[in-house]
N, C-alpha and C positions, 0 to 999 in steps of 0.2 A: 504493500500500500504506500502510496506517496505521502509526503508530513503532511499532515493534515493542515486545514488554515485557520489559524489562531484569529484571525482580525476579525475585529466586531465593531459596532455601534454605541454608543450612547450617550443620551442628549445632542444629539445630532453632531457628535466629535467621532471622527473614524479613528479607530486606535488599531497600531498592532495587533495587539495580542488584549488579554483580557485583562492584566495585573497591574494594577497602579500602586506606587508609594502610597501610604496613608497621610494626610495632612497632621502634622503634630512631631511628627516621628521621621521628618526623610528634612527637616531644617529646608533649606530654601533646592535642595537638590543637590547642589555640587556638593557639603557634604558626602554622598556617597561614591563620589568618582572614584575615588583610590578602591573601590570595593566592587564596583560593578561599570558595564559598559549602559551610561542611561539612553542610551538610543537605544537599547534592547528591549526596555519598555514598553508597556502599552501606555505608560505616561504617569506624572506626579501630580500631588495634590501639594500645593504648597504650605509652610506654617503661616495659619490665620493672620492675617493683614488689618491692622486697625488705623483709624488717620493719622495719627501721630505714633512714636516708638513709644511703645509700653514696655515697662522692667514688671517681671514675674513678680510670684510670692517668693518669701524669703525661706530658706532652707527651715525643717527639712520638706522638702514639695515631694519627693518621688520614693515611691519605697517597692519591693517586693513583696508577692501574694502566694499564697501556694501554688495556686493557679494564672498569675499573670503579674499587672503591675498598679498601685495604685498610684495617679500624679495629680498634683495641685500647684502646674507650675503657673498657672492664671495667663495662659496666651499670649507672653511674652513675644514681643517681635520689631523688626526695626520700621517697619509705621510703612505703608501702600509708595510713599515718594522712592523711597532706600530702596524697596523691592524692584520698582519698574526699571530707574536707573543705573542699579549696580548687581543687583542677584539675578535677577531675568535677564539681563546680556550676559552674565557668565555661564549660562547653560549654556549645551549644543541647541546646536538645529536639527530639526525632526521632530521633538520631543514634544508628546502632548502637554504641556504645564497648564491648569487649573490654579485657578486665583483663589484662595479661601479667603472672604470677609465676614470679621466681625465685629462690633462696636456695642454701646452701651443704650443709645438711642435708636430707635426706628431712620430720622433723618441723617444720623450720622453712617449708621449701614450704607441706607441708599448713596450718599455721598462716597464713601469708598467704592461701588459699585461704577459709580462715574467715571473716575479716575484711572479706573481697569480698564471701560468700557472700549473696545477696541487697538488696545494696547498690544503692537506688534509682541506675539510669543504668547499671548493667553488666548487660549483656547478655548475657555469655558470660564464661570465665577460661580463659586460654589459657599453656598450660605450657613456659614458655622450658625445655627439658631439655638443648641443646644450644648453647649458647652456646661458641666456638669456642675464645675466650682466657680464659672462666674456669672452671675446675676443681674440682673437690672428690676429692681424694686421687688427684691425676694422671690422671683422665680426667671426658670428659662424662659428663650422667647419662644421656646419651640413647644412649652409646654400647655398654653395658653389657644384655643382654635384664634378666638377674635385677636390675638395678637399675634399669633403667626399669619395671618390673612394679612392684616396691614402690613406686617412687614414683606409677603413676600410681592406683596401689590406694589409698595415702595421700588424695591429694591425692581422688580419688571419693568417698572418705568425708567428706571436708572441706567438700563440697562439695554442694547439690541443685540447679545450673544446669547449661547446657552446660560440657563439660570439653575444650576440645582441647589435644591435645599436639603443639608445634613439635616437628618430628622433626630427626635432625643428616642431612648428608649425609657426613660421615666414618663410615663403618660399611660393613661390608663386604655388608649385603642389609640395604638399608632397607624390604625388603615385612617381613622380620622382625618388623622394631621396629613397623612398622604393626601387624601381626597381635600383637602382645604387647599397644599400646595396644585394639585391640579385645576382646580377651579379657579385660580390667582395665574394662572400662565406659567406652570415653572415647567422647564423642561425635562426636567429629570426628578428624581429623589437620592439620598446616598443614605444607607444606614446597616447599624448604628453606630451613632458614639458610646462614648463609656457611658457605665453605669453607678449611678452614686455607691461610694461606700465608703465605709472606715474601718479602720487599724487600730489596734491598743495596742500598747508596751503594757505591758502587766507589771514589770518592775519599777519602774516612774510611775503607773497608773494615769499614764497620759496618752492620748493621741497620738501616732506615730509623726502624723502629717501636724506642721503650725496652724493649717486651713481645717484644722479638724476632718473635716470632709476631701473625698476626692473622688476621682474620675479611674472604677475599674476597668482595665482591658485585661487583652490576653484571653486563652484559651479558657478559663470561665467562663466568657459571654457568650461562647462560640453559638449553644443552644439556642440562647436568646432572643441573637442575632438571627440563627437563622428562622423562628418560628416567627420572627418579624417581619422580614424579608418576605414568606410565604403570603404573609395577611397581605401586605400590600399590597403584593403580584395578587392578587385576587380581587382585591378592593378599588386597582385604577389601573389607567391604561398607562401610564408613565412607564420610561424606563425605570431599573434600578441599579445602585452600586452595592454591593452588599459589604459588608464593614464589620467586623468584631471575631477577632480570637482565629483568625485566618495565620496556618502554622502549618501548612503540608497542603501540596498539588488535591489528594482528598477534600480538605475541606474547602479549597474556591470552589471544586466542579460541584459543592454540595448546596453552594450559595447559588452557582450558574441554574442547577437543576432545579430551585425553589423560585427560578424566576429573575436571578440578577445578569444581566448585560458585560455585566463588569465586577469586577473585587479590586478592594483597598487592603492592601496588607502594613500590619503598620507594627506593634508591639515587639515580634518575634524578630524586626528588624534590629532590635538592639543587643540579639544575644549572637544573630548569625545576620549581616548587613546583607551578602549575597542571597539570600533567602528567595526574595522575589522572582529573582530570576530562575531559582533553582525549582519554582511552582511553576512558573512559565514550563519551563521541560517537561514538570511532571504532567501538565496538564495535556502538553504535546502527547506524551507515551500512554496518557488514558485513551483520546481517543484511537490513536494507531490500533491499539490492545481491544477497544470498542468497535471500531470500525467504524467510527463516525469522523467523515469528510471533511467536514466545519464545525468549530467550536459552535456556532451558532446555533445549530443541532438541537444543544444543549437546554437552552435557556428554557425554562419554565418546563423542562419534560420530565418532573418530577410524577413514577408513576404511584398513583394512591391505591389503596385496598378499596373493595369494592364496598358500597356501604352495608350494613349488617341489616338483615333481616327481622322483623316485628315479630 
């Protein structure tokens, strides 16, 4: 059989192959040059862009889980200007780069939106609304329907590229929030992000984290993520990125079959950077070993048990 063809779709961006860096975890991209070739990609997701440079929380923000990693580094980053003129030219050409925005206001989102809006080398702008440990007036944006609408209404007008909105998985029906961003014009959706939780030291009898609270990934969520992933693909017609606990070529074709387009891999990059790529292969050797032609195949042919009898 000839290598199968890894390239796909989503939100109207053609990509290689199916495996993108996760925004959070791949820095602005060139980080990972010394570790991988990123035109092998099917593209990054960049660290969230706010209008100005914002400095993180203060140590300790990041710690280990049994199962993954817990962080409350609070979105640190050097502000949407620093990104377009000095980290977006240092990438190659080819590469798909995704712009992730996020802000504190509804009009300030849209306004970083602006600023991307056609910006040679972004390819898409993708809507951090859910970031787990930072807030605007004690909740996420993404966990609110009436205010995820406004903002993804905002940010569509800010905008004439692809729009996807990182969806939160703190929410009680995330097909919800899906269906709110599809009826606001987004073109996509990505999910999930972390999921809240916390750490003790039992010796101090303290919080591991200063933010007391943080954002878990990793191989814990992997479930989560993907029984989420499924609702969605059910619940609208949007593309999706599937996000959480992605650690082996298995687990993207497990997001691909539940309905996602695409996968972010993001956590497992800090213990093995090559990682991404080495799911890019695996995913290759499934279908060869499958006999399926195009990844595309794949998407949403999750096959279900038949329903059960009265």
């Amino acid at each position: 059989m000839e290598s199968p063809d890894l390239k796909t779709e989503f939100a109207g961006v053609s990509l290689a192959n199916p495996v993108l860096l996760a925004s959070g975890t791949c820095g602005y991209g060139s980080e990972f040059e010394p570790f991988l070739d990123l035109r092998e990609l099917g593209g990054l997701v960049a660290k969230s862009l706010t209008l100005e440079p914002r400095f993180g929380n203060k140590p300790t923000r990041i710690t280990e889980t049994p199962a993954g990693m817990l962080n409350a580094i609070s979105l640190e980053n050097v502000g949407v200007e620093a990104f377009l003129n000095e980290k977006l030219p240092a990438l190659p050409d080819g590469i798909a780069v995704i712009a992730s925005a996020f802000e504190t206001e509804i009009d300030r989102y849209a306004e970083v939106c602006r600023r991307l809006d056609g910006a040679k080398g972004v390819a898409a702008i993708e809507i951090n609304a859910s970031c787990p440990h930072v807030k605007a007036g004690g909740i996420e944006f993404g966990q609110d329907p009436k205010v995820l609408a406004s903002l993804v209404r905002s940010c569509r007008g800010a905008t004439r590229g692809p729009l996807i909105i990182k969806l939160s998985p703190n929410v009680t029906s995330i097909a919800e929030m899906a269906r709110v961003c599809e009826a606001e014009g987004a073109d996509g959706v990505a999910l999930i992000n972390a999921v809240q939780g916390l750490m003790v030291d039992v010796r101090s009898r303290k919080p591991v984290l200063r933010n007391i609270l943080g954002g878990l990934s990793g191989p814990a969520i992997l479930p989560i993520a993907l029984r989420m992933v499924y609702q969605v693909s059910q619940a609208v017609g949007l593309p999706i990125c599937g996000i959480g606990g992605i650690s082996s070529a298995e687990d993207a074709i497990a997001f691909i079959l539940c309905g996602a387009s695409a996968v972010q891999v993001g956590t497992i990059s800090y213990t093995n950077p090559g990682a991404a790529l080495e799911i890019r292969d695996g995913i290759s050797a499934y279908c060869q070993e499958q006999g399926v032609a195009a990844v595309r195949e794949l998407i949403g042919a999750l096959e279900l048990p038949p329903p059960a009898r009265p």
